[in-house]
N, C-alpha and C positions, 0 to 999 in steps of 0.2 A: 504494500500500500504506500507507503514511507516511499519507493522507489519512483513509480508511477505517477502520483502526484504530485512533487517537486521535477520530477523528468518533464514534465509536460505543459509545466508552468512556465516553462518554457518555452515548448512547444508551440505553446500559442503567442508566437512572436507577431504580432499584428501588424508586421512588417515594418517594425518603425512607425507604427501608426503612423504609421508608417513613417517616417521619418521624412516630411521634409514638405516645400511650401510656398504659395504666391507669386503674382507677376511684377517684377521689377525686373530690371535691366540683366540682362544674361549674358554669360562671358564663353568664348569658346576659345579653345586655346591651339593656336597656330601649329603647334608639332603637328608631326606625321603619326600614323594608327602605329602603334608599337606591334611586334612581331604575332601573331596571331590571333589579333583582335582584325578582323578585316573590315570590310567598310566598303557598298556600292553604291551608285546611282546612276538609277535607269526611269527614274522619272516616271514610273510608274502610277502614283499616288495624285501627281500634282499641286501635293502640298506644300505649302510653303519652305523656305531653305533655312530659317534659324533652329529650328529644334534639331536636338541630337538623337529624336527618336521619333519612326513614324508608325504609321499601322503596319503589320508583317515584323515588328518587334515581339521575341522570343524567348525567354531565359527561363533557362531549369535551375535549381539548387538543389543542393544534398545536404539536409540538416544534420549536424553531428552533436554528438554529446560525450565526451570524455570517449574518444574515440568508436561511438555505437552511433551505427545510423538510428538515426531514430523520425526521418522522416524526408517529404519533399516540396518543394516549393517551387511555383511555375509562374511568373510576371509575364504579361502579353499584352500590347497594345494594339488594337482592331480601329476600324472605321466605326465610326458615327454617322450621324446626319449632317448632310448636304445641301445647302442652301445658300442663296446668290451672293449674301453677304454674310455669312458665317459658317464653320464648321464644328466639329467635333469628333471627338476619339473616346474608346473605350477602356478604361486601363484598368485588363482583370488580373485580380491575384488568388492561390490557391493555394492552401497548404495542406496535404495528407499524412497521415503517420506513417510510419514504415507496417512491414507483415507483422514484424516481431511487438513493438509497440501498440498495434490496435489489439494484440489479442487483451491486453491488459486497458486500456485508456484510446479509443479510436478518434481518432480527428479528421476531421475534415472541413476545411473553413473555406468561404470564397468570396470572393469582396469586387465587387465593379463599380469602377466610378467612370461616370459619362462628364466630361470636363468639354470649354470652348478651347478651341486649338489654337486661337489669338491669346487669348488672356490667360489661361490655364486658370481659370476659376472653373472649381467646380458645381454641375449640372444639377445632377445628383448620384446617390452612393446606394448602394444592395448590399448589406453584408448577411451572408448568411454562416451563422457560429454553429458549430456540431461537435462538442467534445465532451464523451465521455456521455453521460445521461444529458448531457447540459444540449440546451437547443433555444437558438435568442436567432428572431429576427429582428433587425435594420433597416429602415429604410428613410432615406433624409434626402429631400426637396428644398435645396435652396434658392433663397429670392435675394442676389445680391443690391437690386436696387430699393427692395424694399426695406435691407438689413432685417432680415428674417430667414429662418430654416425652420419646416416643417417636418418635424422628428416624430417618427413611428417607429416604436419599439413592442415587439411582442402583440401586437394591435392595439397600442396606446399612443395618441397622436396629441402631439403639443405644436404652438408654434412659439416661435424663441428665437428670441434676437439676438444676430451675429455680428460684429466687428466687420468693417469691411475690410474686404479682402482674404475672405476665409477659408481654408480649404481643406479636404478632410482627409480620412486617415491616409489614403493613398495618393492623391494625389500631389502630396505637400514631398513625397518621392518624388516626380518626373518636377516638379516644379525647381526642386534644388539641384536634379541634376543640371537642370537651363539655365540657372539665377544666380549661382554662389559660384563667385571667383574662387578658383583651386590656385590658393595660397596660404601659406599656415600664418595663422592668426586671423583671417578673415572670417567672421560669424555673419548670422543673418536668423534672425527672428523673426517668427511670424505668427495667425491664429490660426489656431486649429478647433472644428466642430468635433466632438467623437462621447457617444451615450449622450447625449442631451447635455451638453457640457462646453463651455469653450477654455481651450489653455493658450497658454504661450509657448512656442514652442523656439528652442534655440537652437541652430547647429552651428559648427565651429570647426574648420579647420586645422589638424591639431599638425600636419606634417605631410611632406612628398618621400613615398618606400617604395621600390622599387619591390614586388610581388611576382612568383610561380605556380605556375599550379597549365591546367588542362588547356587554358587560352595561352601559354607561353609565356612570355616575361615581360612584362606592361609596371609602365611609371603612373603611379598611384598615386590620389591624397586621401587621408586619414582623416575620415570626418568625423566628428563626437555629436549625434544629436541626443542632448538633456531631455529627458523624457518625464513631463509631469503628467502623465497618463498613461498606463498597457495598448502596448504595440495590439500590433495584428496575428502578428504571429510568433514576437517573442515579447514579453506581456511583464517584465522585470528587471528594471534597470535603467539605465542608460545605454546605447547603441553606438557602437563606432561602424561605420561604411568606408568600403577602400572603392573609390572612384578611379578610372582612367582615365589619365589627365588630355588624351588626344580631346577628338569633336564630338564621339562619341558619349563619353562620362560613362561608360560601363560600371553598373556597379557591381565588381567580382566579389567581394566578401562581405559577408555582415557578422557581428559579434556582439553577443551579449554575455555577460557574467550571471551568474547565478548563484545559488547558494555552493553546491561544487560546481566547481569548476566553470566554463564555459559554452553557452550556443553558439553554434558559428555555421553561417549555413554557405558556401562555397559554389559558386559559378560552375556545372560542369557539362552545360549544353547551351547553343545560340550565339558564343560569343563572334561566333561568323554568319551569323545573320541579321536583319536589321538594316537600315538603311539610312543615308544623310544625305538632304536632300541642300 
């Protein structure tokens, strides 16, 4: 019991509530794609050219825990709707337990947030929680010019005012990898909606490492997001992200602390897929 419940308290890394956030000015960094992070464009999409990630974006992870799999995680970003002056993208995330861990504690969590592809404000957000006995739906309708979000949880609907500029668990992810100069010492705050709630959320630059693993050997930066809410999928702590400093911003590692030891969920499919337009 003692094993399963702290393992998994884990588990539910909510991806960083997901860690990251809003539209300000975005920085893309002039290197070349480091050695097995590849990078095309074929113009496929016709979307705009400043984001470092468009629909047909892909990535797997393998969550580890004191060297036991103990589960997997899959980021993808799809088409939205299309319209003469605006668009949008889908940026769904999932995380499942591994075989060995559902027989004891099963997971399965999935979160979509529908965001504007100009402004990365988000649309609205579906989470659906599944761990263990435990079963919590999500579902949040925001009205940025009204400074409102209409928050259903479990079939209980409030509406509740937001900060402007507010973005939710997921998408404050694709927002920081667009928005935060990779440089160590540079932070960037912003709000986040998540449970009927709004926080502050800070991430921070903490260094440029140079990182191996299954995408090759890529120059990193060390991002620390201060977490005053549970992730999406790792639900305690503070989160460090290792970004690729090319135009991309891949993000290949994530890491949280626990009571033992460490979650770390690691890059190990798509980092050759994906596109910069």
């Amino acid at each position: 019991m003692t094993f399963h419940v702290s393992f998994l308290s884990a588990l539910r890394f909510r991806f960083v509530s997901a860690l990251l956030i809003l539209p300000v000015s975005f920085f893309l960094s002039e290197s070349p794609l480091p050695a097995g992070v590849a990078g095309s464009a074929d113009g496929a999409t016709g979307l705009a050219p400043k984001h470092p990630f468009v629909p047909g974006e892909r990535f797997s992870y393998e969550i580890s825990w004191l060297g036991i799999t103990a589960g997997t995680a899959v980021m993808e970003v799809t088409d939205g709707e299309r319209r003469a002056d605006q668009s949008t993208v889908r940026l769904v995330t999932s995380a499942t337990s591994s075989p060995f861990v559902t027989k004891f504690y099963p997971v399965h969590n999935r979160v979509e947030s529908t965001v504007d592809f100009d402004t990365l404000q988000p649309r609205r957000m579906v989470f659906q929680r599944r761990e263990g006995k435990r079963k919590n739906d999500f579902d949040y309708t925001f009205h940025h010019a009204e400074g409102t979000v209409t928050a259903v949880k479990d079939g209980v609907t409030d509406t509740l005012p937001i900060p402007a500029g507010t973005q939710d668990a997921i998408s404050c992810l694709y927002y920081t990898r667009e928005s935060l100069l990779l440089q160590p010492g540079v932070s960037l705050t912003m709000n986040v909606h998540h449970d009927k709630k709004n926080y502050k959320l800070e991430v921070r630059v903490e260094a440029i490492e140079t990182l191996e693993g299954p995408w090759g050997k890529a120059e990193t930066a060390r991002v620390l997001a201060i977490m005053p809410f549970q992730g999406i999928f790792l639900n305690q702590g503070n989160v460090r992200v290792w970004f690729t400093t090319d135009e991309r911003r891949v993000p290949v590692r994530m890491k949280a602390k626990v009571i033992i030891g460490s979650i770390v969920a690691d890059l190990v499919d798509g980092f050759r897929t994906g596109v910069v337009r």
